[in-house]
C-alpha positions in Angstrom: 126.6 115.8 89.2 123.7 118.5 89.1 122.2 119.7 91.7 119.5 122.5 92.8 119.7 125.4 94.9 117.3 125.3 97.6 116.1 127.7 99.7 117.0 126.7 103.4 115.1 129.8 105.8 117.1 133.2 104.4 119.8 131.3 103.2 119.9 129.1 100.3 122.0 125.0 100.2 122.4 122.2 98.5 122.2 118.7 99.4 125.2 116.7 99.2 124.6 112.7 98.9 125.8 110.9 101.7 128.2 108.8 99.2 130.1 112.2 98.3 130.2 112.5 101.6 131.8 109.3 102.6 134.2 109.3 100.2 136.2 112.5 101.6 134.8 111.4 104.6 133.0 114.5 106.2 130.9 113.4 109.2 130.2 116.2 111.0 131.9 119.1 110.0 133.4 121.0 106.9 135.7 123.7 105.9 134.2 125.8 103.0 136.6 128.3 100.5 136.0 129.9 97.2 138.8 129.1 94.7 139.3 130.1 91.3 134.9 131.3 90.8 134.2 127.8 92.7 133.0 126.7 96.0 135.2 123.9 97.8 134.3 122.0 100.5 136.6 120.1 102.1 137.4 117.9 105.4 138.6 120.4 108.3 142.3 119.9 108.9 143.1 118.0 112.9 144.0 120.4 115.3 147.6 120.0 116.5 146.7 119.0 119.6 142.6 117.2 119.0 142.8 114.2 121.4 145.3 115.1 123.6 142.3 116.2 127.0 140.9 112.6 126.2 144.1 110.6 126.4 145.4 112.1 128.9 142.2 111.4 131.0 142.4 107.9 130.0 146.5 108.3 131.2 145.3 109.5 134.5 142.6 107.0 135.4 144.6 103.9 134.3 147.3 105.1 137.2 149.8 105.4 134.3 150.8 108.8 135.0 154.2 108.9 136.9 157.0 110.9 136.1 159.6 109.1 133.6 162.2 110.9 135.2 162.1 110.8 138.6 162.4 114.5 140.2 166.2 115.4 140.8 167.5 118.6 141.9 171.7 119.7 142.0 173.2 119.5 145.1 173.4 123.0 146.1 169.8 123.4 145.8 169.0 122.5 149.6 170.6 125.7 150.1 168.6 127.9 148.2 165.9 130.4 150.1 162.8 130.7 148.4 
């Protein structure tokens, strides 16, 4: 596919169809790199954690929270001065 260069303010884009789009399945984001003379875009990698702040809201509200473990300590530790 052939597409133009448009000027966009002082920089210059292109307009990608929204079926390119949906077949990598960019939304709203997108990691750009040259390689080898050629401009690729592609969808941003997930962060390791992405999602985690959400779910464990969702965790805390739904009371589901407790420890799996209950807390234990060793026998001696009553004796300990802190």
């Amino acid at each position: 596919m052939r597409t133009l260069v448009r000027k966009m303010g002082n920089s210059r884009g292109i307009i990608i169809p929204k079926p390119l789009l949906t077949q990598i399945g960019l939304e709203h984001e997108a990691e750009l790199v040259v390689e080898n003379d050629a401009i690729v875009i592609r969808k941003p990698e997930r962060k390791v954690r992405d999602g985690w702040e959400a779910a464990s809201k969702s965790i805390a509200v739904t009371g589901d929270d407790i420890l799996v473990w209950p807390e234990f300590g060793n026998e001696e530790d009553a004796k300990l001065e802190w």
